[in-house]
C-alpha positions as CSV (number, residue, x, y, z in Angstrom):
1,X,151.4,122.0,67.7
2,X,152.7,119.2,65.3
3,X,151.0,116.1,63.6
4,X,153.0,113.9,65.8
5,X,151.8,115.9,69.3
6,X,148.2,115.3,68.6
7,X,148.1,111.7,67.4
8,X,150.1,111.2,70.6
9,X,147.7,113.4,72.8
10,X,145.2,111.5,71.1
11,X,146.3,108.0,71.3
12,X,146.8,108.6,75.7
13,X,143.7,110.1,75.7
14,X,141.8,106.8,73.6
15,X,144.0,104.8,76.2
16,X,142.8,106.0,79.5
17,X,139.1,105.8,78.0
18,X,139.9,102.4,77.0
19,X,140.8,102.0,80.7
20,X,137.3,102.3,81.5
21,X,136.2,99.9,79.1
22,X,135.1,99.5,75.1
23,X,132.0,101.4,74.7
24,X,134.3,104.4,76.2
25,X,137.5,104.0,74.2
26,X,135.5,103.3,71.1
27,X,133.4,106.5,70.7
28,X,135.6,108.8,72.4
29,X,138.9,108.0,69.3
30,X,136.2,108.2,66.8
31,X,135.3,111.7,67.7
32,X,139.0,112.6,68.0
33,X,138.6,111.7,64.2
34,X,141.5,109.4,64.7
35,X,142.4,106.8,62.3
36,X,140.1,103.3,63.0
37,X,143.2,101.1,63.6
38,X,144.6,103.5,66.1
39,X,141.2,103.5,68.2
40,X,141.2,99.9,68.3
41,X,144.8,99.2,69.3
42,X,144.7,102.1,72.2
43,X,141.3,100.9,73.4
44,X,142.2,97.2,73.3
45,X,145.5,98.0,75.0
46,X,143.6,100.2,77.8
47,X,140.8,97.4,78.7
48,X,143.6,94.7,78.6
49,X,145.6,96.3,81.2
50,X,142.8,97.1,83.3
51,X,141.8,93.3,82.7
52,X,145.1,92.5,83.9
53,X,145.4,94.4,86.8
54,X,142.7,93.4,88.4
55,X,143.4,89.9,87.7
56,X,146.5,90.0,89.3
57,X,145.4,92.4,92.7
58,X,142.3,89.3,92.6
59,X,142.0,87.7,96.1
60,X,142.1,91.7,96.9
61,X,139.4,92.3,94.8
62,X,137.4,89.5,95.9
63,X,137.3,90.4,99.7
64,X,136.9,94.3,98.9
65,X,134.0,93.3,96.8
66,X,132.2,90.7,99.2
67,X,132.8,93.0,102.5
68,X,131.0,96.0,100.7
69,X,127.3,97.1,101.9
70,X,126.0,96.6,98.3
71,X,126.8,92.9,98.5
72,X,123.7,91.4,99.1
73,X,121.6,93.7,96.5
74,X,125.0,92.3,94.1
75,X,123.9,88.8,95.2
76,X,120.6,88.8,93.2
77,X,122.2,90.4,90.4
78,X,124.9,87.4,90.9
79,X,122.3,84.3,90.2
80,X,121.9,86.4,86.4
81,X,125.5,86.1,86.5
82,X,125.7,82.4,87.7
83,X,122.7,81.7,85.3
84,X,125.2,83.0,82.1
85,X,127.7,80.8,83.8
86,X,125.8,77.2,84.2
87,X,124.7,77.7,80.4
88,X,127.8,79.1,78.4
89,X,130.6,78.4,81.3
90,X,133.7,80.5,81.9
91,X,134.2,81.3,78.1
92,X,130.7,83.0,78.0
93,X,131.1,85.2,80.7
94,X,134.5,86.2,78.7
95,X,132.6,86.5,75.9
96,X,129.1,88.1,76.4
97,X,130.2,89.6,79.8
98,X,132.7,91.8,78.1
99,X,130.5,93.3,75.9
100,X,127.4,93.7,78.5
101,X,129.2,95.0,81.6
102,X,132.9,95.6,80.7
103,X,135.8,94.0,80.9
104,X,136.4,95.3,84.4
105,X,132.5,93.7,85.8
106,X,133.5,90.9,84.0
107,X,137.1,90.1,85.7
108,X,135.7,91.2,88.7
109,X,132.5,89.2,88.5
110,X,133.7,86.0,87.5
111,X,136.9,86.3,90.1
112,X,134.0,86.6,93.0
113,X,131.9,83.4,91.2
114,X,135.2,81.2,90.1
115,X,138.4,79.3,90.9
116,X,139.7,78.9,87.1
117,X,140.8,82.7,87.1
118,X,143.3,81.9,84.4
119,X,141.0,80.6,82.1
120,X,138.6,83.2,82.9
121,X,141.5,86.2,82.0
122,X,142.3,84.5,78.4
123,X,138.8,84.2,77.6
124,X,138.1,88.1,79.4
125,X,141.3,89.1,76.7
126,X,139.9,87.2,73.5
127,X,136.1,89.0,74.2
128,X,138.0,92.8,74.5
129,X,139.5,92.1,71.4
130,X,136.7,90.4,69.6
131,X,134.4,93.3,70.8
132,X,136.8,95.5,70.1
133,X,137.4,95.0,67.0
134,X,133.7,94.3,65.9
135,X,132.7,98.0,68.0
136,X,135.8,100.2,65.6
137,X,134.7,97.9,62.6
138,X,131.2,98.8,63.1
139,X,131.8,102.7,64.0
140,X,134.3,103.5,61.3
141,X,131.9,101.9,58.7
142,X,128.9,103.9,60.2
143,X,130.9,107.4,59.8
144,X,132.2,106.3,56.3
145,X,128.2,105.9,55.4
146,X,127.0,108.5,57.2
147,X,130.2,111.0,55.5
148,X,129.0,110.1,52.3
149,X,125.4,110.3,52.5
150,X,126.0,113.8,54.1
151,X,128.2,114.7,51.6
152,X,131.5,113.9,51.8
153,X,133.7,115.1,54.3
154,X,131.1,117.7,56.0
155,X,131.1,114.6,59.0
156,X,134.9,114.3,58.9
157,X,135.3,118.3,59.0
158,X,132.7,118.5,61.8
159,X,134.7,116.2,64.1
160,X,138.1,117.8,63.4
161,X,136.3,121.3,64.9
């Protein structure tokens, strides 16, 4: 198999992790032992389009959601939810929402608890890509650290199989 084939293989599979949100996409290129900027890009570009599609199917969403059994257990979790909202508005939930229940809670959540749904996708976009970014940041720096105080590449080389 070439170079090319398994940085591709990689990059689809760090995209359909990033799918299901950072904290997937994130771990699952490191291990791959693929390079930091890669990870990010594929994981950003796999939470954005979830972000997006869900956006866009929303008034869907929102009656799937509030006609399921588990509504009313949701409902308590909601005033949490609505608490986050009355103190750091639509831009917290964005922000902090993203990185404590995923992009997809997040858009789904605030689409249920809002009417400014475009405000809520920009600020939903800017927190994947601030968390993002912070996340690969954080894990590349970790391996670096933990490479060298292991020895060098004995890390890298255990990843890589």
């Amino acid at each position: 198999m070439r170079v090319e084939d398994l940085e591709m293989r990689d990059m689809i599979i760090i995209y359909f992790a990033g799918l299901m949100g950072i904290w997937k996409g994130v771990p699952i290129g490191m291990m791959l032992n693929t390079s930091p900027l890669i990870v990010g890009f594929m994981t950003l570009s796999g939470s954005c389009t979830t972000a997006l599609i869900l956006y866009l199917l929303g008034d869907w969403v929102k009656k799937y959601v509030e006609k399921r059994p588990g509504w009313a257990k949701m409902k308590k979790k909601q005033m949490k939810v609505e608490r986050l909202m009355k103190k750091y508005g639509i831009i917290g939930l964005g922000m902090i929402g993203t990185i404590t229940m995923g992009p997809s809670a997040t858009i789904i959540t605030g689409l249920v608890l809002t009417r400014a749904k475009n405000t809520l996708l920009i600020w939903t976009i800017i927190g994947i890509l601030l968390w993002t970014t912070v996340i690969t940041t954080a894990a590349a720096a970790g391996l670096e650290i933990i490479g060298k105080i292991a020895g060098g590449d004995m890390l890298i080389n255990w990843f890589a199989g």
